[in-house]
C-alpha positions in Angstrom: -27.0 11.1 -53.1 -24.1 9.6 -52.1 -22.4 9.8 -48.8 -18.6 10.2 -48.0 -17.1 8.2 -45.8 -16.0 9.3 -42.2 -12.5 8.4 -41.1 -12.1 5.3 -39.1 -12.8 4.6 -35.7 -9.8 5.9 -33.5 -8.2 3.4 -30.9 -8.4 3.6 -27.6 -5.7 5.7 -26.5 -3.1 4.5 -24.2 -2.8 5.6 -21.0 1.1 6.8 -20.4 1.1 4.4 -17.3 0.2 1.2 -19.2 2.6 2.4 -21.6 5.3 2.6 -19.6 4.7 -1.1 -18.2 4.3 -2.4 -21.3 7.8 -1.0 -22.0 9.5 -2.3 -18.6 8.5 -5.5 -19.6 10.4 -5.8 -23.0 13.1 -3.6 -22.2 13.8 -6.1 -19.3 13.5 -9.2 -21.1 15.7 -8.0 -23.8 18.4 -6.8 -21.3 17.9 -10.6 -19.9 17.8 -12.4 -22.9 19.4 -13.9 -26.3 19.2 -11.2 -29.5 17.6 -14.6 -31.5 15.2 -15.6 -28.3 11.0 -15.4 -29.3 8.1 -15.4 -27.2 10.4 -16.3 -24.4 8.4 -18.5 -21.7 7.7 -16.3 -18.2 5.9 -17.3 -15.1 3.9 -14.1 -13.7 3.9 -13.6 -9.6 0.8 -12.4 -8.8 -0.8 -11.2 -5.7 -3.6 -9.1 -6.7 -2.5 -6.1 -5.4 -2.2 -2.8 -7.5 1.9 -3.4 -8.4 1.3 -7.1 -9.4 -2.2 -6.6 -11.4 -0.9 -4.0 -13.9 2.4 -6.0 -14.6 -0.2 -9.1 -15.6 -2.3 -6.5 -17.6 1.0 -5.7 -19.6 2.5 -9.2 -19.8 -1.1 -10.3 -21.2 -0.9 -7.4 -23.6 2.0 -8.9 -25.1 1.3 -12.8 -24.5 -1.7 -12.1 -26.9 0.4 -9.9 -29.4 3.3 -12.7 -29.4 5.8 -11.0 -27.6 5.8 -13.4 -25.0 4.5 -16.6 -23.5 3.1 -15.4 -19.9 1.5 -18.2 -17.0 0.5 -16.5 -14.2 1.3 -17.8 -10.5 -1.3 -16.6 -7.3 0.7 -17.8 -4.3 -2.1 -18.3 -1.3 -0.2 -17.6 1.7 -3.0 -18.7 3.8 -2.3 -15.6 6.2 -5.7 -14.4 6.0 -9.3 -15.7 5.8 -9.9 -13.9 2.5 -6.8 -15.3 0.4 -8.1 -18.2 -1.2 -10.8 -16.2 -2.7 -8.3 -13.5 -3.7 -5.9 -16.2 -5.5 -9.4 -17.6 -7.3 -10.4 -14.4 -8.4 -7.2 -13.4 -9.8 -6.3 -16.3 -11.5 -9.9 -16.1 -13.5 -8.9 -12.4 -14.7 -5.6 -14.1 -15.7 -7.5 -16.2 -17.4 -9.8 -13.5 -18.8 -7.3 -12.0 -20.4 -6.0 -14.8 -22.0 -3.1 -15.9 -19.9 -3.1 -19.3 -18.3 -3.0 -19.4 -14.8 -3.0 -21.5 -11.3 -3.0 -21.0 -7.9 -0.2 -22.8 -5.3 -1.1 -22.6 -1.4 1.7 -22.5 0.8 1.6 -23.0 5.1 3.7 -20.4 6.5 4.8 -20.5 9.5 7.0 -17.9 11.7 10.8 -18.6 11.7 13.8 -17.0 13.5 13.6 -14.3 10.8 9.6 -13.5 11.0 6.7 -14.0 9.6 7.3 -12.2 6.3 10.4 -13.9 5.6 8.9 -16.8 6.4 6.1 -16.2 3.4 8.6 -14.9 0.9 10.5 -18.1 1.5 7.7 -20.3 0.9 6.4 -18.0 -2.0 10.0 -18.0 -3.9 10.0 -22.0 -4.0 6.9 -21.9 -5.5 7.8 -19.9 -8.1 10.6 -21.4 -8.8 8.8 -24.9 -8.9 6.8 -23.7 -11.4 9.0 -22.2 -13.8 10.6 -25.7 -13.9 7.3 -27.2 -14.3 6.7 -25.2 -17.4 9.8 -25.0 -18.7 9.8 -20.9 -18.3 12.9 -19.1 -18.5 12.3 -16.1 -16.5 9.9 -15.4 -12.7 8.6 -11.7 -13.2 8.1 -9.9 -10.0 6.5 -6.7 -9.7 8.7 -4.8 -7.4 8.8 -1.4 -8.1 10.9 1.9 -7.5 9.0 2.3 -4.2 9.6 -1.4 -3.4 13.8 -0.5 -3.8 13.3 2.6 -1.6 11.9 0.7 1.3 14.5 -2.0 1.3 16.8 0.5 1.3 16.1 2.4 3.9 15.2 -0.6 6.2 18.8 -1.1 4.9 19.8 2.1 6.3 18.2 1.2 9.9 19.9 -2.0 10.6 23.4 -0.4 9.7 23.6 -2.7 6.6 26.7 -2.6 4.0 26.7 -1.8 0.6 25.5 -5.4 -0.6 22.2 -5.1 1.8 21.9 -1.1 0.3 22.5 -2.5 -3.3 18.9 -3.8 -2.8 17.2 -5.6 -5.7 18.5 -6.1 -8.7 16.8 -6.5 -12.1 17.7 -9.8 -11.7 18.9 -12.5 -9.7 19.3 -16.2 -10.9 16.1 -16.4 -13.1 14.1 -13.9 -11.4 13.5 -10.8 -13.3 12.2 -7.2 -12.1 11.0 -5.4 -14.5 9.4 -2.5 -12.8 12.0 -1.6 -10.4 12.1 2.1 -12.6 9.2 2.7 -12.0 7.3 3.9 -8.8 3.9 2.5 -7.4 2.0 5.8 -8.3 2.1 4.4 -11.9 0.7 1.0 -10.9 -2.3 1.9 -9.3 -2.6 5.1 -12.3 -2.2 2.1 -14.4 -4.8 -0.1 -12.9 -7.1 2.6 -12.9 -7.2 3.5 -16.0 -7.6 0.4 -17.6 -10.1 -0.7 -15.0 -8.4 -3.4 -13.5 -9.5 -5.1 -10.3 -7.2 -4.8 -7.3 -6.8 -6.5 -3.5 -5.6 -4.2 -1.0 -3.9 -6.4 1.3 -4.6 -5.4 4.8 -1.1 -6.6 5.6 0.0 -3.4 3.7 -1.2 -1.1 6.4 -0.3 -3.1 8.9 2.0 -1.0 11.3 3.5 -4.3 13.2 6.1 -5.0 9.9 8.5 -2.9 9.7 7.8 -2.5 6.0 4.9 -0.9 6.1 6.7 1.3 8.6 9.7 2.4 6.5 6.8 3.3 3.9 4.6 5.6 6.2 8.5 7.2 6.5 9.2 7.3 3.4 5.9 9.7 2.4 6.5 11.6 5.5 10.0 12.7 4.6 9.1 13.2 0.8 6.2 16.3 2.2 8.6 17.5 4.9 11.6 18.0 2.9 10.3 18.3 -0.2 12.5 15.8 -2.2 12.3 13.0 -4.2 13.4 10.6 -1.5 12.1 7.9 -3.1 14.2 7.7 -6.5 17.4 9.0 -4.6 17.1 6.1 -2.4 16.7 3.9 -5.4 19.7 5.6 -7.2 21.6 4.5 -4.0 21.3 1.1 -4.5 21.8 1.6 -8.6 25.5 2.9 -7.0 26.2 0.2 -4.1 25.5 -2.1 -6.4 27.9 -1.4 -8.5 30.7 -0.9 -5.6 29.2 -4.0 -4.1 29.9 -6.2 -7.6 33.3 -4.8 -8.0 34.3 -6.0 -4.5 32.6 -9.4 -4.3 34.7 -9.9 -7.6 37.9 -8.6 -6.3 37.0 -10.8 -2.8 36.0 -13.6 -5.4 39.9 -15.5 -6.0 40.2 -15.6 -1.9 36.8 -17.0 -1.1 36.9 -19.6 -3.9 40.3 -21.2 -2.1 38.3 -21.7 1.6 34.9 -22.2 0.6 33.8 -25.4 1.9 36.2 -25.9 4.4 36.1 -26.6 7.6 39.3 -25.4 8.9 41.5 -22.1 7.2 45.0 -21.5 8.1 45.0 -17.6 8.7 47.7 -16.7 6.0 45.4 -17.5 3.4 43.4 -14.3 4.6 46.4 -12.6 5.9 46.7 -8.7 4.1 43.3 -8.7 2.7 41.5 -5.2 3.1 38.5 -5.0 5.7 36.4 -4.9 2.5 37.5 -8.1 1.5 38.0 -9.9 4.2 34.2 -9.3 5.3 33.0 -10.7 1.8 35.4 -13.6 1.9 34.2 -14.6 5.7 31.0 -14.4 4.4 30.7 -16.1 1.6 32.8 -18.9 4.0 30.3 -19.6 6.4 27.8 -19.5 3.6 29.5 -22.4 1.9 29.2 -24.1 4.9 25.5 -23.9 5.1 25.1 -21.3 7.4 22.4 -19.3 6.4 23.0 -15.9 5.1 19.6 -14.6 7.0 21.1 -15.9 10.4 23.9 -13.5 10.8 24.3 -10.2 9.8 27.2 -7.8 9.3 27.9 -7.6 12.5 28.3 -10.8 13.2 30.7 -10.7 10.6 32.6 -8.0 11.3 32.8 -9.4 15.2 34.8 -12.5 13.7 36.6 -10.5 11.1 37.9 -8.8 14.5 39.1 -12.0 15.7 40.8 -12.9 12.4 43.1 -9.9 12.9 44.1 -10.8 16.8 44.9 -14.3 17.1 45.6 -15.9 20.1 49.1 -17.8 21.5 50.0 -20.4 19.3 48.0 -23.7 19.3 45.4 -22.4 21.9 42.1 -21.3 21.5 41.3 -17.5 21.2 38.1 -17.2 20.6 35.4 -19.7 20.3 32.1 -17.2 17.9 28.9 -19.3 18.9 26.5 -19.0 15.0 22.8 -20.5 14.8 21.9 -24.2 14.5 24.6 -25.3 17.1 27.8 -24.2 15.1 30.9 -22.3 16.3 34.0 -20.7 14.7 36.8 -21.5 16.6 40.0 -19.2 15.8 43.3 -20.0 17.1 46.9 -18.3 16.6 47.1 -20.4 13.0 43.6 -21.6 12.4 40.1 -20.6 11.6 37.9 -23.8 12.5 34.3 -24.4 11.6 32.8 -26.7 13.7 29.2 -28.4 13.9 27.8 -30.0 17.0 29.5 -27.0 19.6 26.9 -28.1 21.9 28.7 -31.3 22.7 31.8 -30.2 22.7 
C-alpha cells in the first residue's frame, strides 16, 4: 500500500510586528548607504528594554541571513544595582542569537544638564568608541515614533524652536534610527510574540524625569481627545525639520565667515532676518566651544536683542555673562567673545 506524501511543513508565520522591524532596518540602511555596499558593519545599542530587544532580534535575523554584519553594545550605566546583570544577560541572548556582543560600563555622574544627560553623554561615546573599534559604519538606535513624540513635546514645554521640534533624525553623523516610524506598541507586540526577554527599567516609570512625565501626558491626551497625538507630534518634527534644514542652510554662508572668532564687526550680521541671525549666533558661540546644552534659545535670542541696539561708539553696551566663565561683550561696532570674564 503505498502512502502519498503530505505537503511540507509550513513556516512559522511572521508576526506583522517583527515584520515590520525587519523592514525598518533595511529600508534605513539602504536610505544611509552606497547602492554597491554588502553586509554593511553595524554596532547595535542595546539596553534590554522592549524598543532595543526587538531591533537586536531583527538585526540578528539579517546578520545570520547576510544582510548585515550586526555587534551588539550593552552600555552599563551603573545607575542601578541590577545593571550589570542586565548588560550580562543581554549580551548572552546577543550571543544566542548569533550576534557578537560586549558590555562597556560607564560612571555617570550629574552635570549642569542632569542626570540623564549626563548618561546619554557617557553612553554616545561608547558607542561611538566602538564602532571605531570595529570598523562599523553605522550606531543603530532603537528610538521609536513614541521616542520622537516625547522629545517633541518636551520641546513644546521649554518654548524650543524649530531645530529642538525637528527632534531626531534618521540620522545624525553615523548614528542611524531606524525605528523612528514606528511606535513602541509594535516593540513590545514584537517581543512578545517572538518570546524575547525584556528589562523594564524602573527609571522608565520614574516620575522625577521629565521624560517619563511628557509620556504619562502623552497617553492621557491620546484617551481624552481621542487622537493620534503621538504620530501628529512626530509628523511635526518630519515638518520643522525640513524648515529647520532650509534655514541652517540659508544661515550657513554668514556663520561660516565668524565662526571661530573671537571678535565680529556688527556689519557682517547687519540685515540678516531674526531667523538667521539666531542660527548664525548660534552656531558662533558653538565654534567657540561653548556648549550647545548650556544655553538655550533664549539665551540666544537675549543677545540677538543686543546685536540689534548697539551701544555709543567704542563703549561697552552690553557685557551677556555664558557658562564656564565666558562673556559676549557687544559694543556700537563689535561683537567680542571673551574667556576668563571673571578676571576681568
Amino acid at each position: 500500500m503505498s502512502t502519498a506524501e503530505g505537503p511540507p511543513p509550513r513556516r512559522p508565520s511572521l508576526d506583522p510586528a517583527s515584520g515590520a522591524i525587519r523592514n525598518c532596518v533595511r529600508e534605513a540602511l539602504a536610505l544611509v548607504g552606497q547602492p554597491s555596499e554588502q553586509q554593511p558593519n553595524v554596532i547595535v545599542a542595546v539596553s534590554g528594554g522592549a524598543d532595543s530587544m526587538a531591533l537586536l532580534h531583527a538585526c540578528a535575523f539579517l546578520h545570520r541571513r547576510g544582510e548585515l554584519r550586526a555587534h551588539a553594545v550593552t552600555v552599563d550605566h551603573g545607575l542601578q544595582p541590577s545593571t550589570a546583570e542586565v548588560a550580562r544577560r543581554v549580551a548572552a541572548i546577543a550571543e544566542s542569537w548569533g550576534v557578537p556582543a560586549e558590555v562597556a560600563t560607564v560612571t555617570v555622574e550629574a552635570g549642569a544638564e542632569g542626570l540623564e544627560a549626563a548618561a546619554r553623554e557617557a553612553r554616545y561615546g561608547v558607542l561611538e568608541s566602538t564602532r571605531a573599534v570595529h570598523a562599523a559604519k553605522w550606531v543603530l538606535t532603537a528610538h521609536t515614533r513614541s521616542d520622537q513624540a516625547e522629545t517633541v513635546l518636551l520641546g513644546l514645554m521649554r518654548g524650543s524652536g524649530t531645530r529642538s521640534l525637528a527632534g531626531m533624525a534618521p540620522r545624525t553623523g553615523t548614528v542611524v534610527r531606524p525605528l523612528l516610524g514606528i511606535e513602541r506598541a509594535s516593540t513590545v507586540a514584537s517581543c512578545r510574540a517572538q518570546g524575547v526577554e525584556v528589562w523594564n527599567d524602573p527609571m522608565n516609570v520614574d516620575d522625577s524625569f521629565a521624560r517619563v512625565r511628557a509620556r504619562s501626558l502623552l497617553a492621557s491626551l491620546e484617551t481624552d481627545l481621542g487622537q493620534p497625538i503621538t504620530a501628529n507630534l512626530a509628523r511635526t518634527a518630519e515638518l520643522c525639520r525640513a524648515d529647520a534644514d532650509c534655514l541652517d542652510e540659508l544661515a550657513e554662508t554668514s556663520a561660516a565667515t565668524i565662526r571661530g572668532r573671537t571678535k565680529v564687526s556688527l556689519t557682517e550680521m547687519a540685515g540678516l532676518e531674526d531667523a538667521i541671525l539666531s542660527r548664525v549666533v548660534r552656531d558662533w558661540l558653538i565654534s567657540l566651544d561653548v556648549p550647545a546644552q548650556s544655553f538655550g534659545a533664549a539665551r540666544v535670542s537675549e543677545l540677538c536683542a543686543l546685536l540689534r541696539e548697539p551701544g555709543a561708539s567704542g563703549q561697552a553696551h552690553a557685557r551677556l555673562s555664558l557658562p564656564g566663565d565666558t562673556e559676549v561683550i557687544v559694543t556700537e561696532q563689535s561683537l567680542i567673545f571673551r574667556r576668563d570674564a571673571k578676571t576681568v
